[in-house]
N, CA, C and O of each residue as an XYZ file, in Angstrom:
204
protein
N       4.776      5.630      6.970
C       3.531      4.957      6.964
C       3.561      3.956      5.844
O       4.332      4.133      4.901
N       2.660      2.779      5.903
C       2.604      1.682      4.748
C       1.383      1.200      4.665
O       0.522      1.792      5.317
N       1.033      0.163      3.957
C       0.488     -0.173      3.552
C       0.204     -1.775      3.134
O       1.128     -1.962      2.343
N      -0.203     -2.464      3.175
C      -0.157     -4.039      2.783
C      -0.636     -4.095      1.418
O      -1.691     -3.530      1.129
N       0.168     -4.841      0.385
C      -0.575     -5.254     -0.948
C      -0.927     -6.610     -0.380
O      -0.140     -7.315      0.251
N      -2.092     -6.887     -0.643
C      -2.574     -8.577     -0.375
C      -3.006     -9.316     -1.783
O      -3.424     -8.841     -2.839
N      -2.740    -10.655     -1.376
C      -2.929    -11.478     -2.133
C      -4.639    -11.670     -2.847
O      -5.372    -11.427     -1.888
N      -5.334    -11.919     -3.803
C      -6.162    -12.031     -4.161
C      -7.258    -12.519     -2.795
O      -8.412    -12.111     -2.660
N      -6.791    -13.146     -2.194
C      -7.567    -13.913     -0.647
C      -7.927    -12.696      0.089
O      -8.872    -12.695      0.878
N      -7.054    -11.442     -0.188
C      -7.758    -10.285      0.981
C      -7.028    -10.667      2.364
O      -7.491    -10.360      3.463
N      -6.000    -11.274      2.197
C      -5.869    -11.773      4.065
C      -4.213    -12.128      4.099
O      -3.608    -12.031      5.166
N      -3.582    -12.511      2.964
C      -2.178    -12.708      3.051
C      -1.539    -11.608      2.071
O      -1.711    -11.541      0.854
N      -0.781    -10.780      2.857
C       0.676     -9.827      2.140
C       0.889    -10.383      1.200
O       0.389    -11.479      0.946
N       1.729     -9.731      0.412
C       2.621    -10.258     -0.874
C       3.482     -9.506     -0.913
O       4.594     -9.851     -1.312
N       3.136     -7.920     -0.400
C       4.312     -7.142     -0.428
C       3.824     -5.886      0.181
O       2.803     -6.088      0.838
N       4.194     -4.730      0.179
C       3.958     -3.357      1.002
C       4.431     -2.105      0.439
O       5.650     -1.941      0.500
N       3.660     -1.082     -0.155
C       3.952      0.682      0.155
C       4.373      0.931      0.751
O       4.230      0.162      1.702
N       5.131      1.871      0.998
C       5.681      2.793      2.001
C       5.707      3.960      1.559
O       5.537      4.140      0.353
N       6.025      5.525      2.827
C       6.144      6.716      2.496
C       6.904      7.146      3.336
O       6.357      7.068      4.436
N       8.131      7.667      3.413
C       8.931      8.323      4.722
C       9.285      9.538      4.379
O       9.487      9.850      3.205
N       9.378     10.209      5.203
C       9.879     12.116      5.304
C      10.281     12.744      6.614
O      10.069     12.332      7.755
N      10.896     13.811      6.212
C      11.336     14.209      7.804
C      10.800     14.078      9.131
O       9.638     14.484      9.159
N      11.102     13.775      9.941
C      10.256     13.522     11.486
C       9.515     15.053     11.562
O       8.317     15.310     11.444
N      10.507     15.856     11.769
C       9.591     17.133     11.903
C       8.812     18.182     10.989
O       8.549     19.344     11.298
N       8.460     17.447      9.648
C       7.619     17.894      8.385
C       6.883     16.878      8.004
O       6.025     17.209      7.185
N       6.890     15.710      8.300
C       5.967     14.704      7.657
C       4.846     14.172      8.349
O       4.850     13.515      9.391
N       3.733     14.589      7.538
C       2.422     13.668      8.595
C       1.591     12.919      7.937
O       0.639     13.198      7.208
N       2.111     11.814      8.313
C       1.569     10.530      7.951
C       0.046     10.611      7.355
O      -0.099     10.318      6.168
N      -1.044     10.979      8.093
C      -2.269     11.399      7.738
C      -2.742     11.700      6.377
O      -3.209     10.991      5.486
N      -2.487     12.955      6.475
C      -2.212     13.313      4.752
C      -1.808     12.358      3.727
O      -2.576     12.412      2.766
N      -1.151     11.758      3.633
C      -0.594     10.624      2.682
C      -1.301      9.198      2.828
O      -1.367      8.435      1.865
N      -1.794      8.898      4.009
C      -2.706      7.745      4.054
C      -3.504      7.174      2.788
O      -3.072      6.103      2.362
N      -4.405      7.630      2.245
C      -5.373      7.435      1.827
C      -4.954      7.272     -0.053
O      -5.690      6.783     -0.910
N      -3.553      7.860     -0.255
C      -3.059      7.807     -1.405
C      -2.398      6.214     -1.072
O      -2.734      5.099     -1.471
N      -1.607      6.551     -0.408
C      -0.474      4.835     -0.199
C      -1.735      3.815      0.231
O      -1.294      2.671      0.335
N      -3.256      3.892      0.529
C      -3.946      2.883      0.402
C      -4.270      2.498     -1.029
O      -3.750      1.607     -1.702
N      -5.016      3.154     -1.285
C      -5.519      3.087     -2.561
C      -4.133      3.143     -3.566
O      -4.592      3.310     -4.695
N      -2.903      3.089     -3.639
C      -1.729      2.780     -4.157
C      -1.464      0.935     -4.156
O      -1.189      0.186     -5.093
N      -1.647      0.699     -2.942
C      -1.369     -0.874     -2.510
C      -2.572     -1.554     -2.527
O      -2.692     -2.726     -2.168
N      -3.661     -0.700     -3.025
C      -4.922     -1.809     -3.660
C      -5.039     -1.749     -5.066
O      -5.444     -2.782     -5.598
N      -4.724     -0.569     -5.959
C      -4.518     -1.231     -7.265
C      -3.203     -1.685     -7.336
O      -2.818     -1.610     -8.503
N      -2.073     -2.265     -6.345
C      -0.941     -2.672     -7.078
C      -1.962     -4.170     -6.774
O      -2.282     -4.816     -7.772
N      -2.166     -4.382     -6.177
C      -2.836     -5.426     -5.433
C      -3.809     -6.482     -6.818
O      -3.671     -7.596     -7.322
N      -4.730     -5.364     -6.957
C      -5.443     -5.470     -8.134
C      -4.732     -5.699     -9.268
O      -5.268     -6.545     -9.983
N      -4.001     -5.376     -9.571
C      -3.179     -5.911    -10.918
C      -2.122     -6.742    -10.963
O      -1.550     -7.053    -12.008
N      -1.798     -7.163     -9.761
C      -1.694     -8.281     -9.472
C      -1.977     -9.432     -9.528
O      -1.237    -10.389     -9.756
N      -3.307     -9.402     -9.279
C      -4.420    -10.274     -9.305
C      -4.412    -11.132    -10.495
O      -4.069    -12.291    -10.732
N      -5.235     -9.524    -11.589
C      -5.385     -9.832    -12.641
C      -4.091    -10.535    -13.784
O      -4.177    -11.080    -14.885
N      -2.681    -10.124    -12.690
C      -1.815    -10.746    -13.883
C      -1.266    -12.460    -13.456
O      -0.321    -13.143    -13.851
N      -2.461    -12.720    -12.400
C      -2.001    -14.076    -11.562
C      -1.003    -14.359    -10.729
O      -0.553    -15.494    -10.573
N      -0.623    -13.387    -10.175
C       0.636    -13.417     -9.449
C       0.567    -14.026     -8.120
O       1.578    -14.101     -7.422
């Protein structure tokens, strides 16, 4: 599962999270909500460092 870091605009990538694990132990679900909120403060400090 991933995630989009976006550009200060909210609308263009800059780059992306990811999370991978075994096909038959890993569920995406569970991990969602961390790898979001992961790729919005990378996002966010981003921002703030003008990137």
């Amino acid at each position: 599962m991933a995630a989009p870091v976006l550009a200060p605009d909210g609308r263009t990538a800059v780059a992306a999270i990811s999370v991978t694990g075994p096909v038959g132990r890993f569920r995406p679900e569970s991990h969602a909500d961390a790898v979001r909120a992961a790729a919005t403060a990378l996002g966010s400090t981003l921002a703030r460092r003008g990137h």
